[in-house]
KEFI-76840 format. One record per residue (C-alpha): residue in one letter; x, y, z. Coordinates in pm, whole numbers. Layout:
BEGIN
A  X  Y  Z
...
//
This chain:
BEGIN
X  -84  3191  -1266
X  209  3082  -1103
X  222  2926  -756
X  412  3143  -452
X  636  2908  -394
X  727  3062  -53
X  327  2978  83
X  346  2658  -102
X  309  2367  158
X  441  2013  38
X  544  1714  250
X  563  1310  272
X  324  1165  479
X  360  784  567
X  93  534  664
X  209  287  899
X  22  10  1095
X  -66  -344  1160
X  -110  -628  882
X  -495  -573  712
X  -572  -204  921
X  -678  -73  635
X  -345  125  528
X  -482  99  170
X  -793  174  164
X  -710  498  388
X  -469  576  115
X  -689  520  -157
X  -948  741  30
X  -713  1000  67
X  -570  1028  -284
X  -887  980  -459
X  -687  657  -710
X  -721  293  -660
X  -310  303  -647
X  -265  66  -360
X  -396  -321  -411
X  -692  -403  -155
X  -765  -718  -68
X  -883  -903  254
X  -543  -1090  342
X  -235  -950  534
X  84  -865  371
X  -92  -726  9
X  153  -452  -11
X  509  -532  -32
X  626  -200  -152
X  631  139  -10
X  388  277  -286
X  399  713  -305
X  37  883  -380
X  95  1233  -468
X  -233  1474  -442
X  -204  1827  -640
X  -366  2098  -603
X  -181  2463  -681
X  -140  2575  -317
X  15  2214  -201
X  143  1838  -249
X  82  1554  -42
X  284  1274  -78
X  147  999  78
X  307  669  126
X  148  311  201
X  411  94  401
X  401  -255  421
X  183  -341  771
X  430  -431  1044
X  513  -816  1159
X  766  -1035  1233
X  920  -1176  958
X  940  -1523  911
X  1146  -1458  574
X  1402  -1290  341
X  1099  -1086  177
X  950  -1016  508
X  1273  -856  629
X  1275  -643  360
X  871  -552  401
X  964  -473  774
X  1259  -236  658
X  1038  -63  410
X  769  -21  707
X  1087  149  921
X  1179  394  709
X  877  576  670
X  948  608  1055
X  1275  866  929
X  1138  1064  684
X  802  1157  716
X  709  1517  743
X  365  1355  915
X  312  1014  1030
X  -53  815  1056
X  -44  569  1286
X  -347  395  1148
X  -539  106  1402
X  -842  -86  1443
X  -1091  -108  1726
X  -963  -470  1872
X  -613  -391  1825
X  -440  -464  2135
X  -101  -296  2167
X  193  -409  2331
X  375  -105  2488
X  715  -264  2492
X  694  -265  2179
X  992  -139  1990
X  833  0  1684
X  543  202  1871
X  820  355  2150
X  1033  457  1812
X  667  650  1742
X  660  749  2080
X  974  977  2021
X  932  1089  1668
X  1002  1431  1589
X  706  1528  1375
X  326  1536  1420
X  174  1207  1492
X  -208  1120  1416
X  -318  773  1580
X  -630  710  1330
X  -848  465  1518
X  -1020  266  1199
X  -1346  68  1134
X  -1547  280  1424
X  -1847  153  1220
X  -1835  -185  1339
X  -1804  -75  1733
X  -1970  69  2006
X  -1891  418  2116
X  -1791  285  2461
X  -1509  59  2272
X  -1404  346  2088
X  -1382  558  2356
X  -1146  263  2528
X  -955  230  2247
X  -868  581  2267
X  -814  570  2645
X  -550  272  2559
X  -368  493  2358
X  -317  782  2547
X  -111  586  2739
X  111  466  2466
X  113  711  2222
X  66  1004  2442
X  223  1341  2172
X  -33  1179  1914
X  -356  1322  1811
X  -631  1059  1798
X  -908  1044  1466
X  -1163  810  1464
X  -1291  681  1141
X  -1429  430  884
X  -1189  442  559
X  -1459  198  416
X  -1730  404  455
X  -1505  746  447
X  -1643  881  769
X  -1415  1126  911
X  -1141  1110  634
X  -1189  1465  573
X  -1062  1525  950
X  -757  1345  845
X  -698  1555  560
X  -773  1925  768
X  -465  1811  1005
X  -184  1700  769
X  -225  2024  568
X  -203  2240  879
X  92  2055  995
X  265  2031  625
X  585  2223  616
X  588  2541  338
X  806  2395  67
X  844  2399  -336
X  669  2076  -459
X  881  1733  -468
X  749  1604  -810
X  553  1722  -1127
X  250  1889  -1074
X  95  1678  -1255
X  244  1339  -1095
X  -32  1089  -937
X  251  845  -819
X  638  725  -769
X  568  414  -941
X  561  310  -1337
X  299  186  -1499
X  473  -165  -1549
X  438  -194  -1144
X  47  -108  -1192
X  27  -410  -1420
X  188  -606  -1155
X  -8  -541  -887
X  -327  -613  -1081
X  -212  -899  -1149
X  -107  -986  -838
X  -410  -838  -673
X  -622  -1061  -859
X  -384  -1389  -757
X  -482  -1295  -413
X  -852  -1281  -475
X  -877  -1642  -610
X  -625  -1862  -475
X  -630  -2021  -35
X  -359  -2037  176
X  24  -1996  83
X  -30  -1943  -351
X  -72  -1536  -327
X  235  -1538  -90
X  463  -1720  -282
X  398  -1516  -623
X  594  -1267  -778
X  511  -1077  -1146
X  743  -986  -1361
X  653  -756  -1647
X  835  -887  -1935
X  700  -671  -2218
X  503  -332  -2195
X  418  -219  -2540
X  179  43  -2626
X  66  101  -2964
X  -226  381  -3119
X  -542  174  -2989
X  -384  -91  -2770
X  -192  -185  -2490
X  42  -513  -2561
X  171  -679  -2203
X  348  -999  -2145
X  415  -1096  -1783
X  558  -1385  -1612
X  422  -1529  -1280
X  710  -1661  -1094
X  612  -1930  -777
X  828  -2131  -562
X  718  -2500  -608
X  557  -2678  -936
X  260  -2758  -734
X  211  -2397  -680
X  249  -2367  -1082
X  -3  -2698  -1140
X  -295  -2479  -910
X  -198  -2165  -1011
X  -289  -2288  -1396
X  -579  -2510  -1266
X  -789  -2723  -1430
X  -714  -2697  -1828
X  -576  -2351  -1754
X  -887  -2199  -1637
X  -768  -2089  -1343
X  -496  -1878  -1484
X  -731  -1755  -1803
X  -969  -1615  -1491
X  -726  -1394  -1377
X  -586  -1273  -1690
X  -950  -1128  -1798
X  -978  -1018  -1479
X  -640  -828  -1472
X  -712  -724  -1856
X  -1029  -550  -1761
X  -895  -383  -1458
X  -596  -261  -1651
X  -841  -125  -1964
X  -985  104  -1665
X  -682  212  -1554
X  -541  266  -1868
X  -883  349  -2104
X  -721  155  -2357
X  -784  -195  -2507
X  -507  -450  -2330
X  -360  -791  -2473
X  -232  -944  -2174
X  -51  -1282  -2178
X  48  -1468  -1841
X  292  -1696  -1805
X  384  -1883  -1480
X  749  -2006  -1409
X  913  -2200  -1075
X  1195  -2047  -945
X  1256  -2263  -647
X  1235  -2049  -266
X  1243  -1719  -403
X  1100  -1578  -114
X  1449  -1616  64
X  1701  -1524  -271
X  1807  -1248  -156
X  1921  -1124  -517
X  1610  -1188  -652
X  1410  -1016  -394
X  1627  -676  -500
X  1572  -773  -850
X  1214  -725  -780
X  1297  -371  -648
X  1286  -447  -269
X  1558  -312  -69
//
């Protein structure tokens, strides 16, 4: 039966916050897909990434910014311009926190918040590893900054209270023809899937600056009857970086490839030949044509 397109509600709704909140994992809880990378570290997403959740009477689009900081480089700049936008054109914006936060109310980005134009919802995070007298300080805090927002506590870990989350945006969604396919899950292809696996996994099993300093390019994307045929390049700043990032008689590198390979048979429920290759390409991280190569802007 066809939808009424007049009672149909549809909408963007952008996650914005500190570095490590838990943007993605809120995201991920949301849309029900494992479409955002989580990790442990700061700065895992780089893109905004769109999550789109169907159902005949509505479409969410929800969108994981990068977490807001100051940047220290090219990319950065670009991460911080991706986290602004979602400021303009959100139809609902989730301010997502932590207990232990401590805002700065001069600062620029939460006054911008301050005045937005559409429904705010300041979702305090991680309640399950606080008291309820810091939550309830928490939330006195940000009465005072954010006062037109509409506080949630919750754990996105343990998906306590996500449901509240969900109740709000669709009474506050505007009534509106869907954006994409009905049958769309996300914005992004699955060569930038394979990416982030990849690059998910790079930030699992490498210290300090390595996971920062890599970029994947999908060079090849193939897929035949019973398999999946992917060659990708692992671009890094320094040749140290490539000496660690191969390890030991390349066992470093083979580790994440079977890692990534198995994640990406999941994903895809296809066998996957996967073949990594890692190349210098000196200070990337501050090129600024190859940072839009990479589809940053």
């Amino acid at each position: 039966m066809p939808t009424n397109s007049m009672n149909h509600k549809a909408g963007y709704v952008n996650i914005i916050g500190k570095p490590n909140v838990g943007k993605s994992t809120l995201m991920n809880a949301l849309v029900g897909e494992k479409l955002s990378i989580i990790t442990s570290r700061a700065q895992t997403t780089r893109h905004r990434i769109h999550g789109i959740l169907n159902t005949p009477e509505y479409q969410v689009i929800f969108s994981d910014t990068p977490g807001i900081l100051d940047p220290s480089y090219k990319l950065q700049e670009t991460m911080l311009k991706a986290a602004r936008s979602a400021l303009v054109d959100a139809d609902v914006l989730i301010y997502l926190t932590e207990i232990g936060e401590r805002p700065d109310p001069e600062d620029a980005f939460l006054q911008r918040m301050a005045k937005a134009k559409v429904p705010v919802l300041l979702v305090i995070n991680k309640i399950d590893l606080s008291t309820q007298e810091q939550v309830r300080t928490t939330m006195e805090m940000w009465e005072k900054i954010l006062p037109g927002a509409e506080m949630i506590p919750i754990s996105a870990l343990k998906k306590f209270n996500v449901d509240s989350i969900f109740h709000r945006i669709l009474e506050h969604l505007p009534e509106s023809p869907p954006y994409y396919p009905k049958d769309a899950l996300t914005d992004k292809s699955e060569r930038f899937f394979v990416g982030e696996m990849i690059r998910e996994k790079i930030l699992l099993y490498y210290k300090q600056e390595i996971p920062y300093a890599v970029e994947v390019e999908i060079e090849s994307f193939k897929e035949e009857v019973k398999l999946i045929r992917i060659y990708a390049l692992i671009y890094v700043e320094r040749e140290s970086q490539k000496g660690i990032l191969i390890g030991n008689q390349g066992k470093a590198l083979k580790k994440v490839g079977r890692e990534s390979r198995l994640d990406m048979e999941t994903f895809f429920q296809k066998k996957v030949f996967l073949e990594l290759r890692v190349k210098v390409k000196k200070d990337w991280r501050n090129n600024e044509r190859f940072i839009k190569s990479f589809g940053y802007h």
